[in-house]
N, C-alpha and C positions, 0 to 999 in steps of 0.2 A: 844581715843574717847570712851565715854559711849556707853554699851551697849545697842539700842533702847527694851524699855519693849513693850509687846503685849497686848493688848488691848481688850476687847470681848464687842460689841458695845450694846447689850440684858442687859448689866448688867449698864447700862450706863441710869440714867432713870431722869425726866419722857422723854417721847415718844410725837412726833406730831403721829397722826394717820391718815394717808391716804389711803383709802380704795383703793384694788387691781381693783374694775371698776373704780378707776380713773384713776390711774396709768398707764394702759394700753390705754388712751386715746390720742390721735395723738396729737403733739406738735400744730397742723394746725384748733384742734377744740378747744384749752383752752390752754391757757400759763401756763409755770411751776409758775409762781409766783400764781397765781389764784388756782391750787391744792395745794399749799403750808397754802394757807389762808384757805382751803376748810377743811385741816389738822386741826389747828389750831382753827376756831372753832368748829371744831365735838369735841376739847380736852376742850373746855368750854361748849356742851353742856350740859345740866342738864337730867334730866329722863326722861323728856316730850319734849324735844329735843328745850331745848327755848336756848339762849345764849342772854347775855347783855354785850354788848362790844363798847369799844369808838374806833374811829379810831386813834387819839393818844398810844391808850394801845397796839392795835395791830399792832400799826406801833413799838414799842419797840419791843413787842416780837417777831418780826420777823426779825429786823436789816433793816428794809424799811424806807424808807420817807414816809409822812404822805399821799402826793399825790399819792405816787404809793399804798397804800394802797386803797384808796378809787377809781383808777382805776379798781384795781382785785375786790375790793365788789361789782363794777359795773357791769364786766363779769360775775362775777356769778350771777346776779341778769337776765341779758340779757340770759345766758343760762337756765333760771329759775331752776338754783341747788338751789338757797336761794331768800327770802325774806324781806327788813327791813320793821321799821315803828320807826321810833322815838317821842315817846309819851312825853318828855318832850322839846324845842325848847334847843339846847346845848348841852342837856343830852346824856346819852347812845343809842347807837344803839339794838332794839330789832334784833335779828333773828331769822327765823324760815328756816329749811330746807324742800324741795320738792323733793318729787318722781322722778326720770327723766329715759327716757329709755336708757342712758347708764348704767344703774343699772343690764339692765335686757341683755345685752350683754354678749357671751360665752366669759369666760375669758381664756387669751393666753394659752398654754401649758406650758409657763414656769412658769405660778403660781400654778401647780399642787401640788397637799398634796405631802411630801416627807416623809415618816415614821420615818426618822433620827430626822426631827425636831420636838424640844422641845416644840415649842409653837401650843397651840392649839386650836379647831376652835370655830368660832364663829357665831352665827347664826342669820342674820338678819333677823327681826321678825320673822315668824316660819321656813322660810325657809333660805337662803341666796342665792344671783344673783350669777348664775355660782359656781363653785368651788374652791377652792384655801385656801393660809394658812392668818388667819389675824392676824398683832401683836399685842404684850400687848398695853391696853387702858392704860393713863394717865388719871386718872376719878377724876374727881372734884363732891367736894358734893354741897348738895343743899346751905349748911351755906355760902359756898364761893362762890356761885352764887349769893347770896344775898349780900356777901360783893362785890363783882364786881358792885354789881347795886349801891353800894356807891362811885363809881370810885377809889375802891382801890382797886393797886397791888394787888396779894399777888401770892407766890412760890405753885406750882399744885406736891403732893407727888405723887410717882407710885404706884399705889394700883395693885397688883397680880392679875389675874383670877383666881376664884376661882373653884373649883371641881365641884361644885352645876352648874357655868355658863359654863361648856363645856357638861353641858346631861341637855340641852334643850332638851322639847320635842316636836317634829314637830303635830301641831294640822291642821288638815284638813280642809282647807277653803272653805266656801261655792262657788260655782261658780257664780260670776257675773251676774248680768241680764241686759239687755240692749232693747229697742226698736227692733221689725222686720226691721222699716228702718235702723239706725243703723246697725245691723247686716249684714244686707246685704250690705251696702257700708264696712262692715268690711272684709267680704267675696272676695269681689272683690279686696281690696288691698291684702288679703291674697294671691290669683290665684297668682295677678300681681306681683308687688311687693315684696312679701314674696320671690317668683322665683329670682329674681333682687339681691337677698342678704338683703334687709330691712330687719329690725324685725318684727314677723307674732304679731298681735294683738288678743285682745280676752279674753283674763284671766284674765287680772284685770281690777279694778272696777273702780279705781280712773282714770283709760286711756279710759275707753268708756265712761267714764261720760266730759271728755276733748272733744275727738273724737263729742261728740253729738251735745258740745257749739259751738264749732268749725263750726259742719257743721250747726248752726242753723246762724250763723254771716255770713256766707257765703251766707245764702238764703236770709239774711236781707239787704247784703250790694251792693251784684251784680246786675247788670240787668238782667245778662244772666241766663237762669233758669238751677238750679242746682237736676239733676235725675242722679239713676246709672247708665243708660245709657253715659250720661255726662260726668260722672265721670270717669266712665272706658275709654272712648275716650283719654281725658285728661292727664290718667296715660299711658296708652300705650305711649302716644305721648311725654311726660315726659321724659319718660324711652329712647323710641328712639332717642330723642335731647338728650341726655346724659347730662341729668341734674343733677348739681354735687350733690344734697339732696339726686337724688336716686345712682347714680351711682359711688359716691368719698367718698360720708359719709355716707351712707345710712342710712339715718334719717327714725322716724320711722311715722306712719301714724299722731299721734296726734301732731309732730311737724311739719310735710310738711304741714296738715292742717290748721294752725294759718294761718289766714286771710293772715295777709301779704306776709306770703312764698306761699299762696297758689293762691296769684292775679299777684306775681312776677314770679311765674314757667308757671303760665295761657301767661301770657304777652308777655313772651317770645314766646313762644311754637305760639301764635299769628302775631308777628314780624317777625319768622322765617318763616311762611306760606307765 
């Protein structure tokens, strides 16, 4: 019998890349197959984070059926990680990726920096969510982004990080501004909430400007009048019905607040009285 050769899987390229806040995400909130495609297209994004993909192309490159592709573009679409729009009827699928607060989740200790490893970090936009090591990108240029919007193949080379992209420099972001009322039902999820294990809110721009729509559809859509007074009632009681948003997944204020999770956590917490 041959002797079996060893293998070093870094030198083995290109790479899916799936970022370490995915990875560490419960089997119960996203399917492995849906972080697989989540991989898959961040390896097609372009510079402005666009991607042009058919579900045929990405049912090959992943070894799926065409349906179970277009299942997992659906959960991420539901978990609002992505976006489409198919601007021609047939044609390619456009997407765009979203901000989402598992981004902004502590990541495990076992993604911690290990000095041994070779690979080195990465910095999403000036800062990156949590800490940890992240692997070489498989980066596609703009040219073959363009040929993808012709529906053609084509093989994705591994391009190295370069020296220049591991001393990013961290630029100081202005802090957010938001509404007095806003703020203060931000405050109050913070007390509440934030204690609960949720994630505290606050610092970013693009989550209070959520947070705001949010609670502007809430005043539009209820009968029942929405004050923080209200509001805090509602979260305590939330909290103590062990309501699995706050207390299995702790989902964070801009997602308990979408309309519907937030007339179905109301509803119940109603039933149960």
């Amino acid at each position: 019998m041959s002797e079996r050769q060893f293998h070093n899987p870094k030198t083995h390229a290109p790479s899916v890349y799936i970022p370490c806040w995915l990875i560490q995400v419960p089997h119960e909130e996203i399917s492995f197959g849906a972080k697989l495609l989540y991989g898959r297209l961040s390896q097609w994004s372009s510079t402005k984070g666009d991607v042009y993909r058919s579900a045929p192309q990405l049912a090959k490159e992943l070894g799926m059926g065409e349906r179970t592709v277009k299942r997992f573009i659906k959960e991420l679409k539901d978990l609002g990680l992505i976006g489409t729009t198919q601007p021609q009827a047939g044609g390619l699928n456009h997407f765009k990726f979203y901000d989402h607060p598992w981004m902004y989740r502590k990541l495990t200790p076992e993604f911690n920096t290990n000095a041994s490893d070779p690979v080195p970090h990465l910095a999403r936009g000036s800062a990156s969510p949590g800490t940890g090591v992240v692997p070489h990108l498989a980066r596609i240029s703009s040219k073959e982004v363009k040929r993808s919007k012709k529906d053609i193949c084509t093989s994705v080379p591994d391009m190295p990080i370069t020296a220049s992209q591991t001393n990013l420099k961290t630029k100081t972001k202005p802090k957010p501004h938001a509404t007095k009322e806003v703020l203060e039902y931000v405050e109050i999820w913070n007390e509440i909430a934030g204690d609960e294990g949720c994630p505290k809110v606050g610092n970013n721009k693009r989550q209070l400007g959520t947070i705001k729509r949010h609670l502007e559809v809430i005043k539009q859509k209820w009968e029942a009048e929405l004050s923080p007074k209200s509001f805090k009632t509602w979260l305590v009681a939330g909290i103590e019905a062990q309501h699995y948003m706050f207390t299995t997944y702790h989902q964070s204020m801009d997602v308990c607040l979408k309309w519907k999770n937030f007339n179905d956590i109301y509803n119940k917490i109603e039933s149960a009285e």
